[in-house]
LOMAR-500834 format. One record per atom (N, C-alpha, C, O, CB): residue in one letter; y, z negated, x. Coordinates in steps of 0.02 Angstrom, whole numbers, padded with zeros to 5 digits, always signed. Atoms other than C-alpha are relative to their C-alpha. Glycine has a CB too. Layout:
// residues N
aYZX;...
This chain:
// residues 57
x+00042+00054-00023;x-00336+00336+01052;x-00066+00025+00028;x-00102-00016+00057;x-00012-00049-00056;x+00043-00023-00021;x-00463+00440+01096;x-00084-00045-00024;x-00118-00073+00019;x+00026+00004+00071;x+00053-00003+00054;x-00612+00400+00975;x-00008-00107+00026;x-00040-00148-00007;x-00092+00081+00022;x-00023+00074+00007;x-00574+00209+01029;x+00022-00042-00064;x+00065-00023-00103;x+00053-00003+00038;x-00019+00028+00098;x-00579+00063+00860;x+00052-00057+00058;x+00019-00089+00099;x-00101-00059-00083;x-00027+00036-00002;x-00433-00036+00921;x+00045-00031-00068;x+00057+00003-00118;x+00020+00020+00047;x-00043+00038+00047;x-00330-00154+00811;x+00041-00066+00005;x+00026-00120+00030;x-00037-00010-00046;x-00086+00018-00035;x-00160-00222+00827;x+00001-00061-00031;x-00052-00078-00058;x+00080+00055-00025;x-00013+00052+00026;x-00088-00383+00766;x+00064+00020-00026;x+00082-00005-00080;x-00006-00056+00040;x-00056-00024+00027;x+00079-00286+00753;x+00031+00071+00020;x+00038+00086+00079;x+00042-00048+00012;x-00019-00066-00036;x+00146-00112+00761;x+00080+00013-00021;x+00112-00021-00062;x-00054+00070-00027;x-00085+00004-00005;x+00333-00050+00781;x+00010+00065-00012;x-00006+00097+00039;x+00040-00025+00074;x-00006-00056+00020;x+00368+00108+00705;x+00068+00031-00016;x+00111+00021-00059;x-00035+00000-00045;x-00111-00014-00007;x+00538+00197+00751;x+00008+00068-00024;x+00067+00081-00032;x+00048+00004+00103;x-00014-00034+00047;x+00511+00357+00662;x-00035+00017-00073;x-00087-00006-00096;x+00008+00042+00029;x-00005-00001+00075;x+00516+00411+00494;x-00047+00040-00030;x-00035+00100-00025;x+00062+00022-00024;x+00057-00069+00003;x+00349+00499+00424;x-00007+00012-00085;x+00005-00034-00123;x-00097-00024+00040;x-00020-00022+00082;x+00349+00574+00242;x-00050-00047-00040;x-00044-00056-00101;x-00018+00095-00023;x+00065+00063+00031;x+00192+00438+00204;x-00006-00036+00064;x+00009-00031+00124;x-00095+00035-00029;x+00026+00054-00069;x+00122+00297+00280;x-00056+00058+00036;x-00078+00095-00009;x-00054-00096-00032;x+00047-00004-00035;x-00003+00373+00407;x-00043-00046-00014;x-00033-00107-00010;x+00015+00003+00055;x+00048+00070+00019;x-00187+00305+00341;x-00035-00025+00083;x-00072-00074+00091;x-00081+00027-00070;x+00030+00009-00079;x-00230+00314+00554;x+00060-00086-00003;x+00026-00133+00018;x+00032+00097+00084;x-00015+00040-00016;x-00087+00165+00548;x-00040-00084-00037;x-00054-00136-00006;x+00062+00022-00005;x+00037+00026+00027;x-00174+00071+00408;x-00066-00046+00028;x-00082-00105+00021;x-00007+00042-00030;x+00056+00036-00021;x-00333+00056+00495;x-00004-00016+00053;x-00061-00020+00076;x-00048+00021-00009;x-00021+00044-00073;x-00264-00019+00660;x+00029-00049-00007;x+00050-00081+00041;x+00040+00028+00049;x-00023+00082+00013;x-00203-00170+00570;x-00044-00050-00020;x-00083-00037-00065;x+00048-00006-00054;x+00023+00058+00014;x-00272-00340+00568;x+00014-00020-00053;x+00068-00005-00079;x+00013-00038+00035;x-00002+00006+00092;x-00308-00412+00386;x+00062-00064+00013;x+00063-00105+00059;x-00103-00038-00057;x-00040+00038+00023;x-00160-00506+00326;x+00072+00017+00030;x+00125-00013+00025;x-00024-00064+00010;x-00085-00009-00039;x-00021-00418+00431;x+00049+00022-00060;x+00029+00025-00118;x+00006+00074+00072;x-00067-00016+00045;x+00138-00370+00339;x+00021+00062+00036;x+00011+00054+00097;x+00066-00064+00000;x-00042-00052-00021;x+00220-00210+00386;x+00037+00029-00066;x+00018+00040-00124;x-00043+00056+00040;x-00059-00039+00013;x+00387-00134+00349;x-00013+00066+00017;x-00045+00062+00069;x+00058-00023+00035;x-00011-00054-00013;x+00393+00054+00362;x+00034+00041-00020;x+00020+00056-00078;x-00030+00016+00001;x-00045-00031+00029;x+00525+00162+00341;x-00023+00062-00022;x-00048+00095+00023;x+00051+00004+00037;x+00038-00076+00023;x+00464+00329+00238;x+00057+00059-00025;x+00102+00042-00063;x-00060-00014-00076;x-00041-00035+00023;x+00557+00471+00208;x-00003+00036-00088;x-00045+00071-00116;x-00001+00044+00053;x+00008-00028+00062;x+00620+00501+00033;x+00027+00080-00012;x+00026+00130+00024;x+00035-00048-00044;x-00023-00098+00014;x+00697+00664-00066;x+00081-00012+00015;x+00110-00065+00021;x-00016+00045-00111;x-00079-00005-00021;x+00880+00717-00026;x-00001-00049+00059;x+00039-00095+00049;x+00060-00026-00064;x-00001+00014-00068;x+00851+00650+00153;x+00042-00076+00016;x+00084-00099+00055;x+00036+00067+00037;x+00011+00084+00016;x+00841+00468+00093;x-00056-00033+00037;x-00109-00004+00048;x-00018-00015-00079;x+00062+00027-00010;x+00739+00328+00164;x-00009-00063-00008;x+00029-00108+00011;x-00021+00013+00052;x+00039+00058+00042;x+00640+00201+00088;x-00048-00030+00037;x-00098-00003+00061;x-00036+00023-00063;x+00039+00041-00026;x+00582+00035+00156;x-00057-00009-00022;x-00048-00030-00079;x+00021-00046+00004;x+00056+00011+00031;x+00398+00018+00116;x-00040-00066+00034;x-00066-00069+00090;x-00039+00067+00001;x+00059+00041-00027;x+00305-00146+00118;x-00073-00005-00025;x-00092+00001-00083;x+00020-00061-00003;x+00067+00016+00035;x+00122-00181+00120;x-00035-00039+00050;x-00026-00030+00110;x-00044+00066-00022;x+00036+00044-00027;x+00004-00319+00169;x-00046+00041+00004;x-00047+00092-00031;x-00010-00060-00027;x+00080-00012+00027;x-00191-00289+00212;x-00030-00059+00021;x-00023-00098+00068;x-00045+00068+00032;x+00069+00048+00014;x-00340-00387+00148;x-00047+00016-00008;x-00068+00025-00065;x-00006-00036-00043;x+00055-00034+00014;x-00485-00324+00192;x+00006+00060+00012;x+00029+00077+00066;x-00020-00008-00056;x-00022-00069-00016;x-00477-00145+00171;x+00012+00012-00051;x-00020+00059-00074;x-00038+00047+00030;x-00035-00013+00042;x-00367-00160+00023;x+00078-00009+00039;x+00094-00054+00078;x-00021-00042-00059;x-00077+00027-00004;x-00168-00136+00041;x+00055-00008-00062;x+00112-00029-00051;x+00034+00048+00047;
């Protein structure tokens, strides 16, 4: 983004990162919902949800 504060209403995330990224975190609008798929162990992967409120998730 190049030192740009943008923030999304919704983001679409098509690969799989071993954690949430906290750069995705703070490009969301308070109250969104996201799904993210995270990679678990033995090359498993686990849906992760989390709301934010504020700058709690």
């Amino acid at each position: 983004m190049g030192g740009l504060s943008v923030v999304f209403d919704a983001i679409i995330v098509t690969t799989v990162p071993s954690e949430i990224p906290a750069s995705l975190s703070k490009q969301l609008t308070d109250g969104i919902h996201v799904v993210i798929p995270v990679r678990g162990s033995n090359k498993t992967q686990n849906l992760c949800y989390m709301q934010r409120y504020s700058n709690n998730f």
